[in-house]
C-alpha positions in Angstrom: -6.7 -27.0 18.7 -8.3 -23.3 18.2 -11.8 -23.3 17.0 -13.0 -21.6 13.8 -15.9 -20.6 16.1 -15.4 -18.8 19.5 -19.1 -18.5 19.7 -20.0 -21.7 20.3 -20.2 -23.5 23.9 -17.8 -26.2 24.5 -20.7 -29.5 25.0 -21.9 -27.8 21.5 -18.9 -28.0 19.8 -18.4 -30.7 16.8 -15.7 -32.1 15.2 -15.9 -29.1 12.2 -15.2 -26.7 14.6 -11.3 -28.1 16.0 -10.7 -29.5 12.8 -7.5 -28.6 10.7 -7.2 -28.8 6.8 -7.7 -32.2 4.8 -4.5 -31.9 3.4 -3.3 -34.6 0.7 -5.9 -37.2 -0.3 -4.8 -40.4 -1.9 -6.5 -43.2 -3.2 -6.9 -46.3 -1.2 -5.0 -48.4 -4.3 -1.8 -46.4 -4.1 1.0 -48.7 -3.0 2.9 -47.8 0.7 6.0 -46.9 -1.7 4.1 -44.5 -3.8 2.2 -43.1 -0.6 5.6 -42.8 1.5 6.8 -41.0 -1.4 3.9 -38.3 -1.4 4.1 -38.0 2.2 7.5 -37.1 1.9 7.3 -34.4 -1.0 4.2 -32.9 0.6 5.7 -33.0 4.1 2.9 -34.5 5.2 2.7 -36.7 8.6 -0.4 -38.2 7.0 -2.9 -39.1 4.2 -6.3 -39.1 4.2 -7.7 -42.2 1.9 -10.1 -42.4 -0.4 -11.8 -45.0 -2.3 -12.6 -45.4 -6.2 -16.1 -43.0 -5.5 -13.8 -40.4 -4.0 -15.1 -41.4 -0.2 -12.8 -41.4 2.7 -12.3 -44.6 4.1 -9.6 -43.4 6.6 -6.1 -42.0 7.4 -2.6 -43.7 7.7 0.4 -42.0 9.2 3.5 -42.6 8.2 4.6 -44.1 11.3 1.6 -47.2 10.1 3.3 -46.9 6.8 6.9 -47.3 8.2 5.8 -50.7 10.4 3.9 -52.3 7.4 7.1 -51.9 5.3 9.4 -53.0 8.0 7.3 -56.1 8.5 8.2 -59.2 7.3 5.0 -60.0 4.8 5.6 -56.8 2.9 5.9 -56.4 -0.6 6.2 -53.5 -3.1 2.5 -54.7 -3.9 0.6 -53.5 -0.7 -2.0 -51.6 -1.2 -3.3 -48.9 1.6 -6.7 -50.5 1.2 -4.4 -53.3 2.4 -3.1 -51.3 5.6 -6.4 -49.8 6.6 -8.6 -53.4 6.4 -12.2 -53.0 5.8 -12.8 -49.2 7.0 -10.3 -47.4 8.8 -12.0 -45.1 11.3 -13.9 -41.6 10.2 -15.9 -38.9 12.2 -18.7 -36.8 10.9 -18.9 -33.5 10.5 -21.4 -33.4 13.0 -20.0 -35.7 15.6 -19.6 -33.8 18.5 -16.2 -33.5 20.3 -16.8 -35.0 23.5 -17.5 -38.4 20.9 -14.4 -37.9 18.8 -12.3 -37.6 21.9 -13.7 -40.4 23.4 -13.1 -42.5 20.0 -9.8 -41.5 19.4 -8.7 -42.0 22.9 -10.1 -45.4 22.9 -8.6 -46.4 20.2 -5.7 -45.0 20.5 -5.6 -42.6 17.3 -3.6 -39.4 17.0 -5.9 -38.0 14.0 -9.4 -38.6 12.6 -11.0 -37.6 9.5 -13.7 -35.8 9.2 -16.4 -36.5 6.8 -19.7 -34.4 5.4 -22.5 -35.8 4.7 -22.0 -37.6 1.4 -18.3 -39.0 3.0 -15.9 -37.2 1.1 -12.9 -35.7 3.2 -13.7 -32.1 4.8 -10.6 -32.1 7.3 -8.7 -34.1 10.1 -9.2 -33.6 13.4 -6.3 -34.1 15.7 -5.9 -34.5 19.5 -3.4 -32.0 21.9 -1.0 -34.2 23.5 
């Protein structure tokens, strides 16, 4: 992760900073077909979700969408509200990255997107491994 900023000291730095692109932006009624499908033409390895106000309300990779399709309750009817419950994760803008490490590493995320302050999608913000 490079940050837009060179300037600012590493305990001051925030999610904004390390974060990449938002990149495509679905909404959270989309079926895991349809979403696979937009994945696929946008070579994207994930969506960012938003609900019918246009807020994010998380991020699903297609290795979540594979496993929900390859499970044995699925149905061409699953919604991605569906796959990412009642909130999937989010950061703010302002969260600094010591927090968003910590988060993501605790819950064992890969990416994390980042909010502003009225919650619609700014970027992702994704962890070196």
């Amino acid at each position: 992760m490079e940050p837009r900023s060179a300037s600012a000291p590493p305990a001051d730095r925030t999610v904004a900073d390390a974060m990449d692109a938002a990149g495509p932006q679905v909404c959270d009624d989309m079926t895991v077909e349809v979403a696979l499908a937009v994945m696929a033409s946008a070579r994207a390895g994930h969506l960012l979700v938003c609900d019918e106000d246009g807020l994010c309300t998380g991020l699903v990779t297609r290795a979540q969408l594979v496993a929900v399709g390859d499970g044995a309750a699925y149905t061409d009817r699953v919604r991605l509200r569906d796959v990412l419950g009642d909130h999937g994760p989010v950061a703010s803008s302002a969260t600094t990255m010591a927090e968003a490490e910590h988060a993501m590493r605790y819950r064992r995320l890969d990416a994390l997107p980042v909010v502003d302050e009225q919650g619609s999608a700014m970027g992702v913000l994704a962890l070196a491994r």
